[in-house]
N, C-alpha and C positions, 0 to 999 in steps of 0.2 A: 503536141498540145502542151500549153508551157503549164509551171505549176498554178497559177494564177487561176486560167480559164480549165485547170483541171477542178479543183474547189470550188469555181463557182459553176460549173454543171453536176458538179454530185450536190451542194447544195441548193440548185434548183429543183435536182430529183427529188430532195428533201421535200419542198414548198410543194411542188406539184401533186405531190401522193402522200396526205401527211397522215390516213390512215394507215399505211403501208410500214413496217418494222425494216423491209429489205433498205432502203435507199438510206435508213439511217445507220444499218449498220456497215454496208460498204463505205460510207462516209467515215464508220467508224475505223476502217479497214484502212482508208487513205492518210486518217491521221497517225496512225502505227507507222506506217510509210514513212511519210512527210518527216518523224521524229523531232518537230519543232520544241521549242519548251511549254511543257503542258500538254502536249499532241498526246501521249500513251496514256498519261490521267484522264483526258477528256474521252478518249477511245473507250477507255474501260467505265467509265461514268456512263457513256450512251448507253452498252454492251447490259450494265448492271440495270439502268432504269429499265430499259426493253424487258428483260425478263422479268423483270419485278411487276412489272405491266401484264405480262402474260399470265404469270402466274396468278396474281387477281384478277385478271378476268377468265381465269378458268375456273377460280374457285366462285366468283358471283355467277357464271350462266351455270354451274351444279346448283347452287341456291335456287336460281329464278325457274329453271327447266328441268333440273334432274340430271343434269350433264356430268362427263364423269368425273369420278373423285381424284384428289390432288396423292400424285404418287407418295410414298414416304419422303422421297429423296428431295418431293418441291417445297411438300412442308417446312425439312427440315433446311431449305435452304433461305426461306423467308427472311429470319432473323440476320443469318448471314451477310447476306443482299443489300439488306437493309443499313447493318452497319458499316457494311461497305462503301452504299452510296453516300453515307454521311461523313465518311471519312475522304472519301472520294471529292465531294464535295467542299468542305472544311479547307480540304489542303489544295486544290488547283481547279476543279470544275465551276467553281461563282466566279472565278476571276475570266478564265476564260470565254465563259458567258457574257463576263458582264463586256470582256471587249469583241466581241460578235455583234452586240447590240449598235445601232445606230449613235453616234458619237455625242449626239446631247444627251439620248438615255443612257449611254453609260456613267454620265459625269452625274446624273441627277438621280439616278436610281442606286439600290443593291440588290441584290438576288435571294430568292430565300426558296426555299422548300417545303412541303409539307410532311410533317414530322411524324412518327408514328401512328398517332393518334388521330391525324386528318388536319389537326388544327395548323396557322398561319402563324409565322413569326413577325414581329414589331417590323414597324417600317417597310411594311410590304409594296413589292412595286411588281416583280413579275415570278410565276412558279416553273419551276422542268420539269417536264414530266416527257418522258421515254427520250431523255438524251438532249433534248433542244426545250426552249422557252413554248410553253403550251396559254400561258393568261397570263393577263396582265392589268392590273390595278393602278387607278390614276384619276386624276379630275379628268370633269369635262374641257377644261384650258389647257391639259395637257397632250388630250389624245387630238381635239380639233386644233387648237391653236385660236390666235384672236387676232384680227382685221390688223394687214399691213397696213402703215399711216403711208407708204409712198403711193401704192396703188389705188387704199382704200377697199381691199376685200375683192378689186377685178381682176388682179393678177398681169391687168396690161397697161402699158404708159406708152404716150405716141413721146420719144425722144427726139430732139430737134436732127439728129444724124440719122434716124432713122430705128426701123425697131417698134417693138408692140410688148413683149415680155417683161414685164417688171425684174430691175437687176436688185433689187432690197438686198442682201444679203439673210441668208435664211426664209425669203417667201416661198412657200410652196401653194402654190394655188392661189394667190391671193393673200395666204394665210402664214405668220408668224410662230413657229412654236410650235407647230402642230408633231407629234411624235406618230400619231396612227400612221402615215404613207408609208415611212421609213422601215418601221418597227416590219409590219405584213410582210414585206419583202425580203425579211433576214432570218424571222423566224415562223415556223410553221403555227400563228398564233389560232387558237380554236376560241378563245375565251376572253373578252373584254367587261370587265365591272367599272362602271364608272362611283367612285368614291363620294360624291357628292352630288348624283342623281339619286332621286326616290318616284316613284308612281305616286299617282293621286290615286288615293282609296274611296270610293263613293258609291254606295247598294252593292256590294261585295265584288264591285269588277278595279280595275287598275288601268290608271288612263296615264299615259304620255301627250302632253302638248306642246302644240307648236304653231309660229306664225309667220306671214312672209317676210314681214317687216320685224326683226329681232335689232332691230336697234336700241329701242326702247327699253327691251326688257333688260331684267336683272336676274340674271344666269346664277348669281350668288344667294339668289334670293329664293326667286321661285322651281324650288329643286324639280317639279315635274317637268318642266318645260328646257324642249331642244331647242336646234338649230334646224333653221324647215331644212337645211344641207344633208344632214342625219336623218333626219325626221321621215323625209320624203322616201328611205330606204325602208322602213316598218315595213313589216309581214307579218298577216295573220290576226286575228282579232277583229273587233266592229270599228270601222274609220268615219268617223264622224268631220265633212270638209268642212274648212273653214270659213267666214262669212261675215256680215258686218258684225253681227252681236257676238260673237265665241270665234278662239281661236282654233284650230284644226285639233283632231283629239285622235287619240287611238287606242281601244278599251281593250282589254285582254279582263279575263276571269281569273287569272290566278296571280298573284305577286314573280313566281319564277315564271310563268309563261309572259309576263311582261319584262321581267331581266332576259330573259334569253332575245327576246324578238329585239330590246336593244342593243345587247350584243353582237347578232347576226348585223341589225344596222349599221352600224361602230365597222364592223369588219367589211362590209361591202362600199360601204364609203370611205374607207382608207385604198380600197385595194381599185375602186375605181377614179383614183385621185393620182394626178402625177407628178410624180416627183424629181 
C-alpha cells in the first residue's frame, strides 16, 4: 500500500465514523510515522483536541445526568490542554488545516478556533474541533456555487466530437464555486451556518423558502429564501408545497431548530452531489 492510498484510507476511516475518537487518532499515529513537516505538530494537535473533547463531555453528562466527577488529574489538565492546543495551533496545525482543505478554500479562507471562552475569532471561515475541521462558515454562494454560463446550471453540453459532461473548468454539477462537495469529502464536517441566510419569523415559528424557478429571485435579497436544490433536502418541521400564489415554505418552531434542519440540508446536498 503506497504512502498516498495509506492517508487516504485512514482519512476515509476518519469521514466514515466521525463520531468515533479511534480513526482519528490512528490517523494521528500515521502522521508521527509519515514525519512530513508539520506531521508531529498536527499528530499532537489531534491527540490534544480529542482529550480536550472528552474531558468536556464528561464533565457536561455529570451536569446533565449525575455522571461521574472529573478525576483531579483531568481537571487539572484542562488549562494545560488548552494552552497546548493554542499553541499547537498558532505554530503549525491552521496551516496544515488550512492545506487539507479543498484548494479554493484554502486560498479564500483562514482557520480559527474557539477560544476559551466559546466565542469565535474575526474572519471566520471554519472551526477544529477533535483534530479535523468540525463547521464551517460561509455565504450561500460559497457553499452552493452560482449557474455555470457554459452549461447554464445542467452540467451537460452535446459537444460536436461528442460528449454530454460539461468541460467549464471548475463546474461541479452544473455549478461554479460551489465549496460544500469538496469540503464534505476532506473533512468530517458536522456543522454548516450559512452567513447571510436568516428564517422568516411570523406567529412564533421560522420558515425557510423556496421555489422551482429561482431565477428570478434575489438571493442577496431575500435572506429566507433557498435554492429548491437545498431546499428540497429540509427535514422535520410543517412543509407547506408550493403553488401558484406562495412559494414552497418549511416552518420549524424555533430559530435553532430551523438552523440545524438547514444545516443537515447544506450537508446532505453536498455529500449527494458529485464531484
Amino acid at each position: 500500500m503506497t504512502e498516498m492510498t495509506t492517508h487516504d484510507a485512514l482519512m476515509a476511516a476518519v469521514l466514515a465514523s466521525p463520531d468515533d475518537d479511534l480513526p482519528r487518532l490512528v490517523y494521528a499515529d500515521h502522521l508521527d510515522e509519515r514525519d512530513g513537516p508539520g506531521d508531529r505538530e498536527r499528530a499532537e494537535f489531534i491527540r490534544t483536541q480529542v482529550e480536550l473533547a472528552r474531558i468536556r463531555k464528561k464533565n457536561f453528562d455529570r451536569i446533565q445526568s449525575g455522571g461521574p466527577m472529573l478525576t483531579q488529574e483531568e481537571s487539572a489538565s484542562v488549562p494545560v490542554l488548552t494552552e497546548r492546543e493554542r499553541k499547537l495551533w498558532k505554530d503549525a496545525s491552521q496551516e496544515s488545516i488550512r492545506n487539507s482543505m479543498p484548494a479554493a478554500t484554502s486560498r479564500k479562507y483562514w482557520c480559527v478556533h474557539r477560544d476559551a471562552d466559546g466565542n469565535l475569532g474575526p474572519a471566520l471561515a471554519v472551526v477544529a474541533r477533535r483534530g479535523f475541521v468540525d463547521e464551517v462558515r460561509c455565504t450561500l454562494a460559497d457553499w452552493f456555487g452560482r449557474n455555470c454560463l457554459s452549461c447554464h446550471g445542467d452540467s451537460r453540453i452535446e459537444y460536436p466530437e461528442g460528449g454530454r459532461q460539461c468541460r467549464q473548468f471548475g463546474c461541479v454539477g452544473g455549478r461554479l464555486g460551489a465549496i460544500g462537495p469538496a469540503v464534505v469529502r476532506s473533512h468530517p464536517i458536522s456543522r454548516v451556518i450559512l452567513t447571510d441566510r436568516e428564517p422568516q419569523q411570523d406567529g412564533g415559528e421560522y420558515m425557510w423558502a423556496s421555489a422551482s424557478d429561482t431565477s428570478t429571485w434575489r438571493f442577496d435579497v431575500h435572506h429566507d429564501t433557498l435554492p429548491m436544490e437545498i431546499a428540497k433536502h429540509l427535514k422535520g418541521g410543517r412543509h407547506h408545497p408550493e403553488s401558484r400564489s406562495i412559494v414552497a415554505q418549511w416552518w420549524h418552531d424555533t430559530d435553532q431548530h430551523a438552523y440545524d434542519a438547514l444545516s443537515a440540508a447544506l450537508l446532505s446536498w453536498a455529500k449527494s452531489t458529485p464531484i
